[in-house]
PAZAPA-4460 file (N, C-alpha, C; in steps of 0.05 Angstrom, whole numbers, plus 32768, in hexadecimal, padded with zeros to 4 digits):
% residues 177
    n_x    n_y    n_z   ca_x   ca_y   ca_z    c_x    c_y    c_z   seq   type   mol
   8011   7FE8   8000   8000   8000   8000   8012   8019   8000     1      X     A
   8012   802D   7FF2   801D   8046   7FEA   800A   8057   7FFE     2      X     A
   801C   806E   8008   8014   807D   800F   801F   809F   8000     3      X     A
   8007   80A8   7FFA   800E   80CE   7FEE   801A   80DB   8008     4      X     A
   802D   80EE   7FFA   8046   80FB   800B   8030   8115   8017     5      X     A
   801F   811B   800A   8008   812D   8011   7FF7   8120   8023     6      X     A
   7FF8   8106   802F   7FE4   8105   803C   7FE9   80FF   8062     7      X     A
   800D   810E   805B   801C   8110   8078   801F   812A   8082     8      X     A
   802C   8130   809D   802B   814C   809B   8056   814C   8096     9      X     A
   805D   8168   8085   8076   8165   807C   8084   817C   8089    10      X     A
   809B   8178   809B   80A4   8194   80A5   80BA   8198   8094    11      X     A
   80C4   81AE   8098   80DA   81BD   8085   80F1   81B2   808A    12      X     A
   8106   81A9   807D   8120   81A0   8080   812F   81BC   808C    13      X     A
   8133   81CE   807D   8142   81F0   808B   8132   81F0   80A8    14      X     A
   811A   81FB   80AD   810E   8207   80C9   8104   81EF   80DB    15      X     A
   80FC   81DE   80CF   80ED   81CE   80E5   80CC   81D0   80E5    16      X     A
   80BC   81DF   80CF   80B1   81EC   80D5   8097   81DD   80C5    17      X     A
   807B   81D0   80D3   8073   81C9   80C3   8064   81D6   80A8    18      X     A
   806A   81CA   808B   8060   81CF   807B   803C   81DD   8074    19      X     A
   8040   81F3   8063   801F   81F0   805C   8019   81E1   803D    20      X     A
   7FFC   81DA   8032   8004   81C6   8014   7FFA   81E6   8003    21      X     A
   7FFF   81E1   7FF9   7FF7   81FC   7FDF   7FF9   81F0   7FC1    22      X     A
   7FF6   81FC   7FAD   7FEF   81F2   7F98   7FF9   820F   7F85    23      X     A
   7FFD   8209   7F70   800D   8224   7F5D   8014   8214   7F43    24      X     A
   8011   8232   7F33   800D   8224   7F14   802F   8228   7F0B    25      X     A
   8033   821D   7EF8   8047   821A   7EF6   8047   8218   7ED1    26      X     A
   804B   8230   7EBF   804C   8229   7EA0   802B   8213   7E9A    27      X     A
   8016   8224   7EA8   7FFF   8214   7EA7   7FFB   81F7   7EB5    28      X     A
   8009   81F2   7EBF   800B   81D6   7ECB   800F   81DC   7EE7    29      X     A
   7FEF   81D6   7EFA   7FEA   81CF   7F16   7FF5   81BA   7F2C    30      X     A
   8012   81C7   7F30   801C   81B9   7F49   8017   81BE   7F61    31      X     A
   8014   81A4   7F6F   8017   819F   7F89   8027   81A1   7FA0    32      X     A
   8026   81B4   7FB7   8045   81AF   7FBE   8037   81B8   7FDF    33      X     A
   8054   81B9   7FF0   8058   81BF   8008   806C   81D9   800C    34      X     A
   805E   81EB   8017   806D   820C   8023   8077   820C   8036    35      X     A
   8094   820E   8046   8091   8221   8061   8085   823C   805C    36      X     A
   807D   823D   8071   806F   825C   807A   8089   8269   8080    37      X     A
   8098   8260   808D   80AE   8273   8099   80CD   8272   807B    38      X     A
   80D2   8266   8074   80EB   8267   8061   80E0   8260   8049    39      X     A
   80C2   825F   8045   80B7   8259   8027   80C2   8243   8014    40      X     A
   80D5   8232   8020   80E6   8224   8008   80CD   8207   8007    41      X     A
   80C8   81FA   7FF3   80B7   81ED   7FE4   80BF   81CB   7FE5    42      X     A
   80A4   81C1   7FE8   80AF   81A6   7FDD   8097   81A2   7FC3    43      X     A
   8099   8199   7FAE   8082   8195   7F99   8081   8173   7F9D    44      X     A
   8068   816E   7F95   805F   8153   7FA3   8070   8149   7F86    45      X     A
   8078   812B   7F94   8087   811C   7F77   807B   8110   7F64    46      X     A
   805D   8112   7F62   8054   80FD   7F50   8045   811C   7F38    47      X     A
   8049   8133   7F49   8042   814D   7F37   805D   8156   7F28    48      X     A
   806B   8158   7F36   808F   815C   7F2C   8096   8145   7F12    49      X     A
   8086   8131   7F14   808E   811A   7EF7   807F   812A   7EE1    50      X     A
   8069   8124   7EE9   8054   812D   7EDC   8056   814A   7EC8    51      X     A
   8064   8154   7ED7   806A   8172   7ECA   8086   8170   7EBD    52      X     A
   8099   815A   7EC8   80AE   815C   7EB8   80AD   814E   7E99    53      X     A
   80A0   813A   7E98   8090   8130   7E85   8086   813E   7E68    54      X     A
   8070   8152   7E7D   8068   816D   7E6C   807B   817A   7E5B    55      X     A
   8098   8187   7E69   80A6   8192   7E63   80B7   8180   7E4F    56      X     A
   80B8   816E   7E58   80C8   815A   7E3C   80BB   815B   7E26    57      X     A
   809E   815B   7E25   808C   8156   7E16   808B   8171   7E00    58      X     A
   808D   8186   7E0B   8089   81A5   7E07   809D   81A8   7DF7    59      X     A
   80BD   81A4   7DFE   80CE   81AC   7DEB   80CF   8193   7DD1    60      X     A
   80C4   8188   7DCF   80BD   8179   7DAD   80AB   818E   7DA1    61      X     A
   80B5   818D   7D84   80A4   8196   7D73   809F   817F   7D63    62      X     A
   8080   817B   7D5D   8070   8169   7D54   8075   817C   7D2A    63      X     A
   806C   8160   7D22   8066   816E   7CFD   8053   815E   7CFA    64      X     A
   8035   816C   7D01   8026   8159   7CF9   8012   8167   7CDF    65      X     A
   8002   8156   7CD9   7FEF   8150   7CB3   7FE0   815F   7CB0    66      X     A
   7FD0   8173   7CA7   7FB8   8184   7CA9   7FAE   817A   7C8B    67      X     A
   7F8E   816B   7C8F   7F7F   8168   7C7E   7F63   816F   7C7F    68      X     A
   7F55   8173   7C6D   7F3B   8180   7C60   7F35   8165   7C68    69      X     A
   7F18   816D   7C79   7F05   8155   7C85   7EE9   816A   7C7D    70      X     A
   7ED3   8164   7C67   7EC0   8176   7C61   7EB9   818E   7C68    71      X     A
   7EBB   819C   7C71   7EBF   81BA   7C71   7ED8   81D1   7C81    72      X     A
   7EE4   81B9   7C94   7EF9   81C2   7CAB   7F19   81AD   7C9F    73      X     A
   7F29   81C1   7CB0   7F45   81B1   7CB8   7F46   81A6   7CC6    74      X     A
   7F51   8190   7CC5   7F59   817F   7CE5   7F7E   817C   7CDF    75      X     A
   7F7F   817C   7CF6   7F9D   8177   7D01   7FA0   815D   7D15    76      X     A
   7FAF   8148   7D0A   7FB1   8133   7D1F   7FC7   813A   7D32    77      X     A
   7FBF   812F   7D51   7FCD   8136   7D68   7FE1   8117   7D6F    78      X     A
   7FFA   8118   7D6E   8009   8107   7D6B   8000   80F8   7D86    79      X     A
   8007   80E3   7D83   8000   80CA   7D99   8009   80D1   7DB3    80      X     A
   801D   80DB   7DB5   8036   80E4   7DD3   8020   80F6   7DD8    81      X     A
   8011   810A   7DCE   8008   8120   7DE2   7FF7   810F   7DE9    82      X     A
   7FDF   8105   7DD6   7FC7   80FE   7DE3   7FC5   80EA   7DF8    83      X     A
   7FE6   80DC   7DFF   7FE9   80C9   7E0D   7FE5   80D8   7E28    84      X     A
   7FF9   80F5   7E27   8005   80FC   7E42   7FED   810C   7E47    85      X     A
   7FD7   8114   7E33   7FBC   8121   7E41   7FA9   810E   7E48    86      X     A
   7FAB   80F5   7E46   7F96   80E3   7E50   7FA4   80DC   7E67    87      X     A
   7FC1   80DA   7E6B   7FCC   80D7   7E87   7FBE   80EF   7E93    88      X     A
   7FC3   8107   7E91   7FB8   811E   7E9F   7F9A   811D   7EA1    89      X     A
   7F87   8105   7EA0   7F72   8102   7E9E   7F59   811E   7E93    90      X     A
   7F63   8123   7E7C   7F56   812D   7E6F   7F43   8124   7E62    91      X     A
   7F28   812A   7E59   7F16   811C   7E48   7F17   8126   7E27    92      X     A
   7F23   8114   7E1A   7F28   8120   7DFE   7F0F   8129   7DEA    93      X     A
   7EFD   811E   7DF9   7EE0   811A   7DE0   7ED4   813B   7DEB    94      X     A
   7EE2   814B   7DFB   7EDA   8165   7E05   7EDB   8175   7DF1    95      X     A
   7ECA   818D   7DF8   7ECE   81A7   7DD8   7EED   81AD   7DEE    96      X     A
   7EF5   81BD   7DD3   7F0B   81C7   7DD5   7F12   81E4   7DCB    97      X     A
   7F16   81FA   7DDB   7F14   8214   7DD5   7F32   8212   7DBF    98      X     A
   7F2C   8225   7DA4   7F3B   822B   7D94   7F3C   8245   7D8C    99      X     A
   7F4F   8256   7D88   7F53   826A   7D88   7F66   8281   7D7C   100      X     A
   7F75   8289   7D72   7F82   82A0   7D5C   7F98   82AC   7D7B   101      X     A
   7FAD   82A0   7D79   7FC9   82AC   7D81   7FC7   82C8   7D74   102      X     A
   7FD1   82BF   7D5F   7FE3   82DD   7D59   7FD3   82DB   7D2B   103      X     A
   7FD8   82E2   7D20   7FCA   82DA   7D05   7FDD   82C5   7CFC   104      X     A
   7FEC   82BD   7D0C   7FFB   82A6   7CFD   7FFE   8281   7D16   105      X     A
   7FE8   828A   7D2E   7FED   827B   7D3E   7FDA   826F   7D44   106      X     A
   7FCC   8258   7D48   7FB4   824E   7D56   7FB9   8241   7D6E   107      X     A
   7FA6   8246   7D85   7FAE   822B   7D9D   7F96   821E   7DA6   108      X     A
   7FA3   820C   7DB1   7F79   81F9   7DAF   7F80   81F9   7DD6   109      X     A
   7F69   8201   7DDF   7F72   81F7   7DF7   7F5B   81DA   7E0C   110      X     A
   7F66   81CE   7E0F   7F56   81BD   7E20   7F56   81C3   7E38   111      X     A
   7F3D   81BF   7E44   7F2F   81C1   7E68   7F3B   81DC   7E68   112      X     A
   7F31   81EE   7E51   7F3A   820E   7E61   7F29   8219   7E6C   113      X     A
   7F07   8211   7E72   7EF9   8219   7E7F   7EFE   8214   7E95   114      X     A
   7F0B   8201   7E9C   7F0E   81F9   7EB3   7F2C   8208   7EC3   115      X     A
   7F3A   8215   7EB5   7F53   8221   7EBE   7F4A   8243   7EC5   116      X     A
   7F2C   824C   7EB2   7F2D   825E   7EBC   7F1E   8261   7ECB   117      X     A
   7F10   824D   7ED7   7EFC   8251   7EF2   7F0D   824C   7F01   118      X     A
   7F25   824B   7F09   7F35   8244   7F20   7F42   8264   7F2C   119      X     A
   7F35   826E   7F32   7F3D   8289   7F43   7F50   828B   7F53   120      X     A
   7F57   826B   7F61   7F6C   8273   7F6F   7F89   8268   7F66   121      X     A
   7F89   826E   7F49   7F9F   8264   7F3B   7FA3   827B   7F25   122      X     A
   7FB7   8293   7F23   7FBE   829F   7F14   7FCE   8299   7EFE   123      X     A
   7FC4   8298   7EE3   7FD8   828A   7ED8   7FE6   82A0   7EBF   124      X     A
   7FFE   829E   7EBA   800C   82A7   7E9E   8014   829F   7E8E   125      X     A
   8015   82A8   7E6E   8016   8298   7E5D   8039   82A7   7E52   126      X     A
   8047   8294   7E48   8064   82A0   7E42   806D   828E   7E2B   127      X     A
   8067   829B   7E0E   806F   8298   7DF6   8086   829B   7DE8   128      X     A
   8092   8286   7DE0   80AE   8294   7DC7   80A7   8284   7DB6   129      X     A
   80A4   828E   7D97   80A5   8283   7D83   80B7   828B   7D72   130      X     A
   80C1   8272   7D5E   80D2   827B   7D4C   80C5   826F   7D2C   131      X     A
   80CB   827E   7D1D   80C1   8274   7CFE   80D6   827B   7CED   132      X     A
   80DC   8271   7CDE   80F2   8269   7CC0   80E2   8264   7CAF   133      X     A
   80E4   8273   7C9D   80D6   8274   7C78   80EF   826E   7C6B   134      X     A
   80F6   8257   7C5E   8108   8249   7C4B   80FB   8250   7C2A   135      X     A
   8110   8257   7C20   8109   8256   7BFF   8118   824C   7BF5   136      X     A
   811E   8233   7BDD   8130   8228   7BD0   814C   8224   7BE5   137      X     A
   8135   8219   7C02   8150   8208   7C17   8163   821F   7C1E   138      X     A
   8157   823C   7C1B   816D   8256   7C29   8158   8269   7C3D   139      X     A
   8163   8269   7C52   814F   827B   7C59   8148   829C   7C5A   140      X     A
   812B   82A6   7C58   8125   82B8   7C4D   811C   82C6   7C60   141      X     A
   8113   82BF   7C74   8104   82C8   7C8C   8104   82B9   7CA8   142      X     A
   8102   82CD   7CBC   8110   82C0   7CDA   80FD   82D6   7CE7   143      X     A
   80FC   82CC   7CF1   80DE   82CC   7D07   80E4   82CB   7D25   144      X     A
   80E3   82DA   7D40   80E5   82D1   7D58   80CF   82E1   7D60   145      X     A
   80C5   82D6   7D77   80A6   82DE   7D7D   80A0   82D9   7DA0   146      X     A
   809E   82EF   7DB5   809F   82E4   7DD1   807D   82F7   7DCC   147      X     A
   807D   82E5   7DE0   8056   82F1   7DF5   805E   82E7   7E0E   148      X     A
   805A   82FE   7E20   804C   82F6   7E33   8033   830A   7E3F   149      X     A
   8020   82EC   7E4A   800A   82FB   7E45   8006   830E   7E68   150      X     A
   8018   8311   7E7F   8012   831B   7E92   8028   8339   7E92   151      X     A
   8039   8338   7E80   8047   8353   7E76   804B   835A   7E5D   152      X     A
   8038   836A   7E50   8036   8367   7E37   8047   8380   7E23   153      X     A
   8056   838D   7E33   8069   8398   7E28   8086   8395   7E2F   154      X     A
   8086   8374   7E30   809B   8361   7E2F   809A   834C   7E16   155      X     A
   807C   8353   7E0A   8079   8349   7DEB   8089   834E   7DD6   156      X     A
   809A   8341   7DC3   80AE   834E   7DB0   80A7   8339   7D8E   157      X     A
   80AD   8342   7D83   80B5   8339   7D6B   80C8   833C   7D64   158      X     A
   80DF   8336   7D56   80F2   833C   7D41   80F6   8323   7D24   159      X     A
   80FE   8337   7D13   80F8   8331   7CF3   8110   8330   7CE8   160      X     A
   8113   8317   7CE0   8136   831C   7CD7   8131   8314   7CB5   161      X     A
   813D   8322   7CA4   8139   831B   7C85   8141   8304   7C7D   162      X     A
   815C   82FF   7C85   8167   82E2   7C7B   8180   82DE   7C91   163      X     A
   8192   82CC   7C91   819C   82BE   7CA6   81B5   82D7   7CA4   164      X     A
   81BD   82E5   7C8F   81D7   82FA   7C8D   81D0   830A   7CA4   165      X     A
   81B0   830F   7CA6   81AA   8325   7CBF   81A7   8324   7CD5   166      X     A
   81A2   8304   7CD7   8197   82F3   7CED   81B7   82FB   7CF9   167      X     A
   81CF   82ED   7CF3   81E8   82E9   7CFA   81EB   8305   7D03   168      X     A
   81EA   831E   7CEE   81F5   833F   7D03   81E6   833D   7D10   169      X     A
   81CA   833B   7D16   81B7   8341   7D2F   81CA   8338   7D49   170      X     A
   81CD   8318   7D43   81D6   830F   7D58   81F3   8320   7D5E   171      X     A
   8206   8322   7D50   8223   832A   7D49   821D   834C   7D57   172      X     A
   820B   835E   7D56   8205   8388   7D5F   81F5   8382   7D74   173      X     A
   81E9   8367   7D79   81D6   836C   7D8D   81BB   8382   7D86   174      X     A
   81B6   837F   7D6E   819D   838F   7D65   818B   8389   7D64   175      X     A
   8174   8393   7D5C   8153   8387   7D57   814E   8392   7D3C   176      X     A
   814A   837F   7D2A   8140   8387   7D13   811A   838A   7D0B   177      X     A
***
């Protein structure tokens, strides 16, 4: 029989002091954890800490997936690895799913976001970087870098680089084109 590390009481390794449990989002992802009150230092429960490291493995892949004409709409198939790690996250897939217009060149679909924004006692921020490359005849023509964030929004940037000659001085003057 297993017992949850949450279902003991946990004092602080530094103070002595027993723990309070608290909960905090983390890049959209709701962990579990234990606070001192007095030296604030953290324990995150370990079966949330997989779970999110997981995520994060998951996050830095970029997927290439198929877009085909199904009678009047697009569909996009969602590679096997996500839909695995969102049915682990016990998500219900057969749910609507809010879809929505980034930026005119971005779409995001979000699942259980009704449910993230009735959570009032969870502030959350969204923190974007995108990059895009336009290749012509295998040279490139266009370079693209793209930050959002959506809780300081004049920390939002673009920069436009023509081809890789500019890309290289950008980086080389430290400029913004």
């Amino acid at each position: 029989m297993t017992t949850d590390i949450f279902n003991n009481t946990i004092l602080c390794g530094d103070c002595n002091t027993k723990m309070d449990k608290i909960q905090f989002m983390r890049n959209g992802f709701i962990l579990r954890a234990f606070e001192c009150p007095n030296c604030n230092s953290k324990i995150i429960h370990p079966k949330d800490e997989q779970e999110y490291n997981d995520f994060m493995d998951l996050k830095k892949k970029e997927f290439n997936v198929k877009m085909r004409f199904v009678g009047n709409s697009y569909t996009v198939s969602i590679p096997m690895e996500i839909v695995n790690f969102m049915k682990e996250q016990e998500r219900i897939l057969d749910d609507m799913v809010r879809l929505c217009f980034n930026d005119p060149h971005s779409l995001s679909l979000n699942f259980n976001a009704s449910k993230m924004d009735s959570d009032e006692n969870i502030k959350s921020r969204v923190i974007q970087a995108k990059e895009y490359k336009v290749v012509r005849n295998n040279k490139p023509v266009l370079h693209v870098k793209q930050v959002y964030d959506s809780a300081d929004p004049k920390n939002n940037k673009m920069q436009v680089f023509r081809n890789d000659e500019n890309l290289k001085e950008a980086k080389n003057n430290g400029r913004k084109n």
